[in-house]
Backbone bond lengths (Angstrom), bond angles and torsions (degrees), N, CA, C in turn:
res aa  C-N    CA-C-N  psi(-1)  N-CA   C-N-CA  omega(-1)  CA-C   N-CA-C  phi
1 X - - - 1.448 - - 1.524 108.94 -
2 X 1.735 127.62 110.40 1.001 122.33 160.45 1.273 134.50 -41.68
3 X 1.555 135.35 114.04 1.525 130.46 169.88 1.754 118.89 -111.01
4 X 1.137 97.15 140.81 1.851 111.20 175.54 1.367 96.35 -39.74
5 X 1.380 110.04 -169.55 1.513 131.13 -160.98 2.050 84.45 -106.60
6 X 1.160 99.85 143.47 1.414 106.67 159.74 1.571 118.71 -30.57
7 X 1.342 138.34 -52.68 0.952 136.63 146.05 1.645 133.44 -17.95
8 X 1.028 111.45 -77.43 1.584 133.75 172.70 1.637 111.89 -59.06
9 X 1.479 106.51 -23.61 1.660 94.71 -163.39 1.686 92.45 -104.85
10 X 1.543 126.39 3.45 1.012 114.28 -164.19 1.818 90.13 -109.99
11 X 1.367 115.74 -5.58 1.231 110.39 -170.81 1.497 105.53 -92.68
12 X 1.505 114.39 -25.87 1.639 109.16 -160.96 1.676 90.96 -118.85
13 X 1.408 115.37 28.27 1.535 106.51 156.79 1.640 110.58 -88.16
14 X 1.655 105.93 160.95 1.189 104.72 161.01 1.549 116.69 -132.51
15 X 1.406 107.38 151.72 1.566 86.48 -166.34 1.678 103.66 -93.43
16 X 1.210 109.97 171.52 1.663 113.74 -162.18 1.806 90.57 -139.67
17 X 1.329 124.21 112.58 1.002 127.60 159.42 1.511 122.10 -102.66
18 X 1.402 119.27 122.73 1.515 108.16 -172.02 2.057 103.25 -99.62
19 X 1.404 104.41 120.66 1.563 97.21 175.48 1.451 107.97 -84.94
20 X 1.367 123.78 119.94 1.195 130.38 161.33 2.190 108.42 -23.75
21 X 1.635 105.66 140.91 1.679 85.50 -161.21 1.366 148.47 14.88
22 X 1.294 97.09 37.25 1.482 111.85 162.61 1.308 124.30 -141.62
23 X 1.552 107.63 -155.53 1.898 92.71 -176.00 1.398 123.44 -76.84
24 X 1.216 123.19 -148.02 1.348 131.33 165.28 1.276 108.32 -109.31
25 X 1.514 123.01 127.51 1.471 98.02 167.90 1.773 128.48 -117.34
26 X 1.158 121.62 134.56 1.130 104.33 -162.04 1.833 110.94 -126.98
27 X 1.333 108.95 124.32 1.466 123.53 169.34 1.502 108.09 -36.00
28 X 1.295 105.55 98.26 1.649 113.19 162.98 1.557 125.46 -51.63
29 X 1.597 119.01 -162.31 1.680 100.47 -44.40 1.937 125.56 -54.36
30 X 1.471 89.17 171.75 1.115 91.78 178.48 1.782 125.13 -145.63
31 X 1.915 127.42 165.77 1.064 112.46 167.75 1.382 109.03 -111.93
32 X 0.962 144.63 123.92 1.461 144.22 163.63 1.838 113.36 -81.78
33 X 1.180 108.62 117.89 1.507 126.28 175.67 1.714 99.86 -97.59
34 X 1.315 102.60 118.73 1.755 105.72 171.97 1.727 99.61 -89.86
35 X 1.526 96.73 164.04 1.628 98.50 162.76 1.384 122.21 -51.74
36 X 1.041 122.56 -34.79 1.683 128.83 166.29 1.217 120.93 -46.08
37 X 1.305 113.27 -35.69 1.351 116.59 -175.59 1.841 102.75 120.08
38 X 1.378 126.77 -21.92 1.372 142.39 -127.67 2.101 91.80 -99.94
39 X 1.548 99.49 118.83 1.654 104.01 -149.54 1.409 84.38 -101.82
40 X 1.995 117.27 123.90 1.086 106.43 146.92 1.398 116.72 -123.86
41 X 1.467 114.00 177.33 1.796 116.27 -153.51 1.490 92.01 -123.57
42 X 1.273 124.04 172.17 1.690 120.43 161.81 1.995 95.74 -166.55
43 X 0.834 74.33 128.27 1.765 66.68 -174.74 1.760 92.22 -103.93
44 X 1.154 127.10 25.15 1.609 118.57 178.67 1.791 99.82 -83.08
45 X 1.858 113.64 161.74 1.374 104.10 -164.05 1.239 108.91 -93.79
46 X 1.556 117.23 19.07 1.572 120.37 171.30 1.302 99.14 -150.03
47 X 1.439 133.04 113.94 1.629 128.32 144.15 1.363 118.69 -98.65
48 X 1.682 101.34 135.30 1.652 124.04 -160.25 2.436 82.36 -82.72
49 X 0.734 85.95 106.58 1.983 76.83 162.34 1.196 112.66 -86.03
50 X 1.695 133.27 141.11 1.339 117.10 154.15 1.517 122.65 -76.98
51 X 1.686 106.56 158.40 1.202 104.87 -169.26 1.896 98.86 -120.85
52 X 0.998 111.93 -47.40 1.360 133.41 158.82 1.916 124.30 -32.66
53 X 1.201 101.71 -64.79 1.853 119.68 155.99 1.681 92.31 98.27
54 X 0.691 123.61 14.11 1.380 144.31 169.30 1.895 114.74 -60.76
55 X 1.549 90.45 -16.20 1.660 108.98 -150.90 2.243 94.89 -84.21
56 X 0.956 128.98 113.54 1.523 127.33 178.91 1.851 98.75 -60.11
57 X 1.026 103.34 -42.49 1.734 114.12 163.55 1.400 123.25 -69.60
58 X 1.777 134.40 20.31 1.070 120.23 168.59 1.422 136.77 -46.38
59 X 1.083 119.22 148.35 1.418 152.87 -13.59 1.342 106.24 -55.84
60 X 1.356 132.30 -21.85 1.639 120.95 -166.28 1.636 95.48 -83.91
61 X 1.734 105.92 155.52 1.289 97.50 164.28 1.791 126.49 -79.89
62 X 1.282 107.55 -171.78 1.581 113.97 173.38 1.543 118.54 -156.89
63 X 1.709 108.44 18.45 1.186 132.18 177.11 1.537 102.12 71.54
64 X 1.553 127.56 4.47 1.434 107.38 177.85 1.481 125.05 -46.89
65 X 1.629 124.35 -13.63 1.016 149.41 -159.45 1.766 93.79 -72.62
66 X 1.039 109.99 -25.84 1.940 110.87 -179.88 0.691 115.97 -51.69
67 X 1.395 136.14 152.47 1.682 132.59 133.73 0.889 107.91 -91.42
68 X 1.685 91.14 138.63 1.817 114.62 -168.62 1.706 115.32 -104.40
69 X 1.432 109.42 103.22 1.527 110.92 -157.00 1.378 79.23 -84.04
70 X 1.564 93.07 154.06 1.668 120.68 -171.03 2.027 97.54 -85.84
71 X 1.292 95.99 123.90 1.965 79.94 168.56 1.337 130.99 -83.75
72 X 0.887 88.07 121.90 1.974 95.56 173.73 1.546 105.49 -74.75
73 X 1.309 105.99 145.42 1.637 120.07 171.55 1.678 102.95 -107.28
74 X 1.209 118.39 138.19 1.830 131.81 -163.39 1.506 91.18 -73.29
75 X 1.550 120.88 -29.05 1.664 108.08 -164.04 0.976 122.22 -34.00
């Protein structure tokens, strides 16, 4: 597999962090291609991805990925 010069390949990487039950997050900007075909952009310097789909904001996350502990009152 041909690669750029150290230079070039360090500029047009992006890094991809996967959080254990959570999203993906990835060093902006960025384009996101859905299975649809359906192109979105974000030029922010971190996008959270969902991984879960849980997210009302797919592809981006919205932390639906939490568990939501019930509150107890001490009374």
């Amino acid at each position: 597999m041909p690669t750029a010069s150290n230079a070039e390949a360090t500029e047009d990487r992006r890094r991809v962090t996967l959080v254990a039950g959570g999203p993906a997050l990835i060093e902006g900007p960025v384009e996101v291609v859905t299975e649809d075909g359906t192109v979105f952009t974000s030029d922010r310097f971190l996008v959270a991805l969902c991984m879960c789909r849980r997210s009302k904001n797919f592809p981006f996350c919205d932390t639906s990925h939490r568990k939501r502990a019930r509150r107890t009152t001490g009374e």
